[in-house]
C-alpha positions as CSV (number, residue, x, y, z in Angstrom):
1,X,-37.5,33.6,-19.9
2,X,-36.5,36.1,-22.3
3,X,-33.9,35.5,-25.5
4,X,-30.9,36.0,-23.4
5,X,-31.6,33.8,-21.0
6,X,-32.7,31.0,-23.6
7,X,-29.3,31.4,-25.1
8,X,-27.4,30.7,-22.0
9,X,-29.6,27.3,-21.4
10,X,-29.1,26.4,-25.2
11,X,-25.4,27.0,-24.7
12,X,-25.0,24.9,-21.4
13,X,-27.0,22.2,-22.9
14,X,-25.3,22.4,-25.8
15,X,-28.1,22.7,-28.2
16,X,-26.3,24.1,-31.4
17,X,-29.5,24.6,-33.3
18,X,-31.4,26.2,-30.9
19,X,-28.0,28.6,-30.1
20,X,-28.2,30.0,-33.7
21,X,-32.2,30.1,-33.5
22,X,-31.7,32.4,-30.9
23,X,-28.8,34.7,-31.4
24,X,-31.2,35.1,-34.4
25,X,-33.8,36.3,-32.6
26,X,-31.7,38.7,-30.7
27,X,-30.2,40.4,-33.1
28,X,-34.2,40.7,-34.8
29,X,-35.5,41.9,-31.4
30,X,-32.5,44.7,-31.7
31,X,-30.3,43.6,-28.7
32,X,-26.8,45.0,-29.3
33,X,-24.3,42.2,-30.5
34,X,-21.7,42.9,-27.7
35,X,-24.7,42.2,-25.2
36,X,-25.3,38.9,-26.9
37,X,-21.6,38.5,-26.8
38,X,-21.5,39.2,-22.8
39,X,-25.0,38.3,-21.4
40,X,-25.7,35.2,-23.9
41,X,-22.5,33.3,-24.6
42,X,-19.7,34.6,-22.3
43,X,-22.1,33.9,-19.3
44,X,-23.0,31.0,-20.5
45,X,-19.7,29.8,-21.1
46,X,-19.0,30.8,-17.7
47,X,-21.0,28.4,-16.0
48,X,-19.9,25.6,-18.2
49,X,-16.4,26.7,-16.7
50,X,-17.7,26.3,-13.5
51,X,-19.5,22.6,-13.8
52,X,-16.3,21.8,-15.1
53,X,-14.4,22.6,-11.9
54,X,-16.8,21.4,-10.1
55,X,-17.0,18.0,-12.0
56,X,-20.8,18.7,-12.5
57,X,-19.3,18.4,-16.1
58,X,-16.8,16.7,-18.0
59,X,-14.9,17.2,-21.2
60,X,-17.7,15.5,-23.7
61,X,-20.3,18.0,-22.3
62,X,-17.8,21.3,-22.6
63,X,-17.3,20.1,-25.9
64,X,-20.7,20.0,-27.0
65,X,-20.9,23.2,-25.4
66,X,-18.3,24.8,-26.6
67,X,-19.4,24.1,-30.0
68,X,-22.7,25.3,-29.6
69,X,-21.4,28.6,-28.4
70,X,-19.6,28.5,-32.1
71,X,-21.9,27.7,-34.0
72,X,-23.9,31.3,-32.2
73,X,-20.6,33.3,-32.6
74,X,-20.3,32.3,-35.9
75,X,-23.3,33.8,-37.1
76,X,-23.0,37.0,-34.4
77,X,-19.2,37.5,-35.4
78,X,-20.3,40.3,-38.7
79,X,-22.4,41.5,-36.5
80,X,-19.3,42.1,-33.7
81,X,-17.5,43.5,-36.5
82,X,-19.8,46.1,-37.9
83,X,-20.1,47.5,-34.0
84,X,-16.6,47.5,-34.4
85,X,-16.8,45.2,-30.8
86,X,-13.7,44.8,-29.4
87,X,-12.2,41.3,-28.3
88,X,-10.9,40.5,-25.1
89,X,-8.0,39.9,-26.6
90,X,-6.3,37.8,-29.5
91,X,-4.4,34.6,-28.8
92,X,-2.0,32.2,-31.4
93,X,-2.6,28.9,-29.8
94,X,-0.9,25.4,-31.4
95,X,0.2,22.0,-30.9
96,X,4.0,21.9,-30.8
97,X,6.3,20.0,-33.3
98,X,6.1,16.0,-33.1
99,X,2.4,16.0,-31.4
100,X,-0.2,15.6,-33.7
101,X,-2.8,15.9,-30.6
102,X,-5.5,18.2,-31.3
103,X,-8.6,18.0,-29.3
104,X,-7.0,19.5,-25.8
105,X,-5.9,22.5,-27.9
106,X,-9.5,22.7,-29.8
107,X,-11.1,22.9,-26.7
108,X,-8.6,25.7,-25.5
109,X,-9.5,27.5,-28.4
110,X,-13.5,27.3,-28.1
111,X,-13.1,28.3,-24.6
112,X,-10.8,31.2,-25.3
113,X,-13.5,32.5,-28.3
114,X,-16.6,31.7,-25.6
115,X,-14.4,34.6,-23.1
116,X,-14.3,36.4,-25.9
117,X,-10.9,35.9,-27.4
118,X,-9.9,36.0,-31.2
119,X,-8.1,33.1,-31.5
120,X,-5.2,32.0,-34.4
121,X,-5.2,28.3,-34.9
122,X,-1.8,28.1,-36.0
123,X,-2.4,23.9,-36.2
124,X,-0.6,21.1,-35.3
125,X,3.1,19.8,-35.2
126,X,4.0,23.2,-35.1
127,X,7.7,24.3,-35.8
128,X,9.1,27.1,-33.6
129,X,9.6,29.5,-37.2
130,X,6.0,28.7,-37.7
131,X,5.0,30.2,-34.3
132,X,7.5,33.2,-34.9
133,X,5.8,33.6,-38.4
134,X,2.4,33.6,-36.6
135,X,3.3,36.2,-33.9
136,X,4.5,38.5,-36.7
137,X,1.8,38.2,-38.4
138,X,-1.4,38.4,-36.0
139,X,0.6,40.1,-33.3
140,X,-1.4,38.6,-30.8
141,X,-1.6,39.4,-26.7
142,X,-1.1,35.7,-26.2
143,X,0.2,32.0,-27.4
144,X,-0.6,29.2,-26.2
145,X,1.7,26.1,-26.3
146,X,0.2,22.2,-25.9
147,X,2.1,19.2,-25.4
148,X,0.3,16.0,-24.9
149,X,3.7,13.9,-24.9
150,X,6.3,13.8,-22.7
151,X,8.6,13.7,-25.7
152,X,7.6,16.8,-27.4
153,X,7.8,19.2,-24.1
154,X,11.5,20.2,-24.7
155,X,9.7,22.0,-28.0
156,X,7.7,24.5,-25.5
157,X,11.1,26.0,-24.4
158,X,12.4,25.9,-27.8
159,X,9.3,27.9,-29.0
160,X,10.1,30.1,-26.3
161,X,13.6,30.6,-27.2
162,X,12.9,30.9,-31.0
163,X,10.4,33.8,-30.0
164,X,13.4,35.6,-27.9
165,X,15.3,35.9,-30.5
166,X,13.4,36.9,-33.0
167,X,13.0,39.8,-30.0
168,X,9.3,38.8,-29.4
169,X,9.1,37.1,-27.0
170,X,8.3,40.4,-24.0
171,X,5.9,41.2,-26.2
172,X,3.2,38.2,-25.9
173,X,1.8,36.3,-22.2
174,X,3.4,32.5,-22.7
175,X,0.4,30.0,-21.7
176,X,1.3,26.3,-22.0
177,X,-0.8,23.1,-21.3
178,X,-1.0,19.8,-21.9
179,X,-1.2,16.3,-19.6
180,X,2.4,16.0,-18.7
181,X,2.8,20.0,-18.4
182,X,3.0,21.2,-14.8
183,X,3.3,24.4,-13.4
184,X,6.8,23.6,-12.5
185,X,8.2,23.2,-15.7
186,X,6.3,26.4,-17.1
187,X,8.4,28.4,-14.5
188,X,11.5,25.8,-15.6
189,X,11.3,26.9,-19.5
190,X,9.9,30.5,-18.9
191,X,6.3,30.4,-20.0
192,X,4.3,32.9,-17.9
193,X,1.5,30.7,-16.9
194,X,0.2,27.0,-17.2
195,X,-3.3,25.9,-17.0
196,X,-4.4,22.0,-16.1
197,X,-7.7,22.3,-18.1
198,X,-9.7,24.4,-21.2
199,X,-11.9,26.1,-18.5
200,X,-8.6,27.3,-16.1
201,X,-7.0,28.6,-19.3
202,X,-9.7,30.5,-20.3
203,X,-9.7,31.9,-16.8
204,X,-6.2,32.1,-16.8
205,X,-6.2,34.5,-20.3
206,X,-8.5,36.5,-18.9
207,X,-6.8,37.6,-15.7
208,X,-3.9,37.5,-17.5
209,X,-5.3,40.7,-19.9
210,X,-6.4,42.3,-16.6
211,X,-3.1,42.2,-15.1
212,X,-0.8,43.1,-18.1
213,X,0.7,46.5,-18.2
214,X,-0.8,48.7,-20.8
């Protein structure tokens, strides 16, 4: 089994130490960082999407996965840079105002970074100016909106209208997610697309860069 394929196992089992141990080795064996990107962690991260949907795995073992694919991109990311590696895309991703619920939107994020993604944590309890602010700033392809109560959803569409008129808002893919978010109400409010799960929103980002118009 060579170092590649050692990542991949150490990433679906979730073995953080052993991740770094061998991006390590990698990068001393010479193998170009955007191939450890693709052929180590995306892969890897791919299958974890794909026990997930198939309930071979459940959110405690995608989190430990997902952070052991950090923990490896981490210490390939200067690497990425110096090969001037381009990301699939960047994303601002945040828990709207009046939810202090973070762990749905972490695990967005570690999924979104294991397809590849630069990802802006913008937080939680996230105003609408705040999101605005962060769109100017990092000018990201994406943002992503989670709700995880019923009585902060009206603050997706608010978001939403805050970033049409600050005149942003045909410039960025709208994802939204959260346990009372359904794809019904993302067409309701105007988001472009919802996803039910960290893996299906990963998924979702990526098809989404596919399809945009260049």
């Amino acid at each position: 089994m060579g170092v590649l394929e050692r990542m991949q196992q150490a990433v679906i089992d979730g073995n953080l130490e052993t991740v770094k141990a061998e991006v390590k080795q990698a990068l001393a064996e010479g193998v170009p960082p955007e191939q450890i990107l693709n052929q180590g962690m995306i892969l890897a991260m791919d299958e974890v999407g794909r026990r997930f949907q198939a309930n071979e795995f459940f959110v405690p073992e995608m989190l430990v996965a997902a952070r052991a694919m950090k923990g490896g991109l981490e210490l390939l990311r200067p690497r990425l840079a110096e090969a001037k590696v381009k990301a699939t895309g960047k994303v601002v991703i945040g828990t709207v105002k009046g939810d202090l619920h973070d762990i749905g939107k972490n695990l967005v994020s570690m999924m979104l970074e294991g397809a590849g993604f630069e990802v802006v944590d913008a937080g939680i309890d996230v105003a609408p100016d705040k999101f605005v602010e962060a769109v100017k700033e990092h000018r990201p392809d994406l943002v992503g909106f989670s709700a995880l109560l019923t009585t902060t959803m009206p603050m997706i569409k608010s978001n939403i209208e805050a970033l049409r008129a600050a005149g942003l808002r045909d410039g960025v893919i709208v994802m939204i997610g959260g346990a009372p978010i359904t794809s019904a109400f993302a067409k309701e409010v105007g988001a472009d697309f919802y996803a039910p799960d960290a893996s299906s929103a990963a998924k979702a980002a990526k098809q989404a860069m596919v399809s945009r118009p260049r």
